[in-house]
N, C-alpha and C positions, 0 to 999 in steps of 0.2 A: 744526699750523697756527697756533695762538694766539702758540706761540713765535717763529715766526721774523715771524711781523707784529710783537711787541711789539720783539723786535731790531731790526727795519726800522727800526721808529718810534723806537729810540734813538738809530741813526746817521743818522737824519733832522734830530732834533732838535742835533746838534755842527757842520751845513753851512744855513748861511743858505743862501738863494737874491740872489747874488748876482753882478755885471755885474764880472767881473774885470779889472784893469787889464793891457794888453797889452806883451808884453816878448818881443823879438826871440831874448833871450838866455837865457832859462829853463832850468832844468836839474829833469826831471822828479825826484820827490822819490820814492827808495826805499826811507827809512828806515820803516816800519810797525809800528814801537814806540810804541803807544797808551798804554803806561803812562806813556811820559816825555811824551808830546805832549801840549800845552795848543791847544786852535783857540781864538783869539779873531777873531769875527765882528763888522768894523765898517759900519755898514749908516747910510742915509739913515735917517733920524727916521719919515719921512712922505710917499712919495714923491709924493702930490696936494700938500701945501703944501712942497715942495724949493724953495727959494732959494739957487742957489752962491753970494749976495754975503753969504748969512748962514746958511751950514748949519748944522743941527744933525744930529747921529750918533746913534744904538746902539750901545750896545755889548755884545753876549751872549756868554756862553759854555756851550754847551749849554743851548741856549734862555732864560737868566738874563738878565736885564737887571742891567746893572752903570755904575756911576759910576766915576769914575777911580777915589778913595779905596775903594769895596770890591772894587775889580777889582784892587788893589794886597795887600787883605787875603787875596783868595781865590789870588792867587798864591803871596802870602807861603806861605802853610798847605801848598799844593800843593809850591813849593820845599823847603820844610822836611822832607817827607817821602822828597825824594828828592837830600837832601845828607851826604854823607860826613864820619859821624859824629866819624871820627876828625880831621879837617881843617874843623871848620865853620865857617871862616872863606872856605874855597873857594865859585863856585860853584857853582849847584845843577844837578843833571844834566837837570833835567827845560830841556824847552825850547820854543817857542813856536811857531805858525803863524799868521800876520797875514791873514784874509783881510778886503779891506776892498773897498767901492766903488768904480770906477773915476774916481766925481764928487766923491769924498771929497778936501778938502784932504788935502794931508802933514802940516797941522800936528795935526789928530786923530790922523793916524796917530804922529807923533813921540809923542805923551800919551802914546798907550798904551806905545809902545818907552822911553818914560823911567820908566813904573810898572816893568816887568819891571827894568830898568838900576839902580832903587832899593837903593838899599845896603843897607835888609835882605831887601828877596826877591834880588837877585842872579843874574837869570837874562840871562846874556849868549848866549844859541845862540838868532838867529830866522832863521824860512824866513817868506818873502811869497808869498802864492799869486798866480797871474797865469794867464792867457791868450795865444794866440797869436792872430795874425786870423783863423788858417785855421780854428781851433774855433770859430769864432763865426760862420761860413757856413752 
């Protein structure tokens, strides 16, 4: 019993609780390769003091709180571990899933798509996670 509560509580901790943005055209995601997936969670600051004319974000990965520059380092390290030694000029195989706020400008979300896009972490493969209206009935 202790095990599969502390497994719970660790894929608790990689899925914010968040209000997904909704997309007509979604295509359910069936790749379930945890090793290559990175979730970064981008979330309101504060949802009692939220201002959309001057948001501020979170950004966790597995419940971390990260600033662009060590969310750039912690990818780096992750990418690195999962690039083809013999070609490491290539991208890295590992790859991404954005899930962010629905009140979230694009421009926090672009930040983080341009850490990953970073010429030395190199990770070009992201999925965005979304909603449809009919799951939110």
């Amino acid at each position: 019993l202790i095990f599969f509560m502390i497994v719970t509580d660790m894929t608790r901790k990689e899925i914010e609780e968040l209000v997904l943005p909704w997309s007509e055209a979604a295509v359910e995601d069936t790749d379930s390769d945890d090793e290559r997936r990175v979730i970064i969670n981008v979330a309101k600051e504060d949802p009692d003091t939220w201002n959309p004319r001057n948001p501020r974000v979170t950004i966790k990965v597995k419940a971390e709180v990260f600033d662009l520059d060590s969310l750039k380092e912690y990818l780096f390290k992750e990418a690195e571990t999962k690039r083809d030694l013999e070609h490491p000029s290539q991208p890295s195989e590992i790859f991404v899933l954005i899930r962010c706020d629905r009140e979230i400008r694009w421009r926090e979300v672009q930040w983080v798509m341009q850490a990953c896009a970073d010429p030395a972490v190199r990770i070009y493969k992201l999925q965005f996670a979304t909603s449809t209206p009919e799951e939110e009935k």
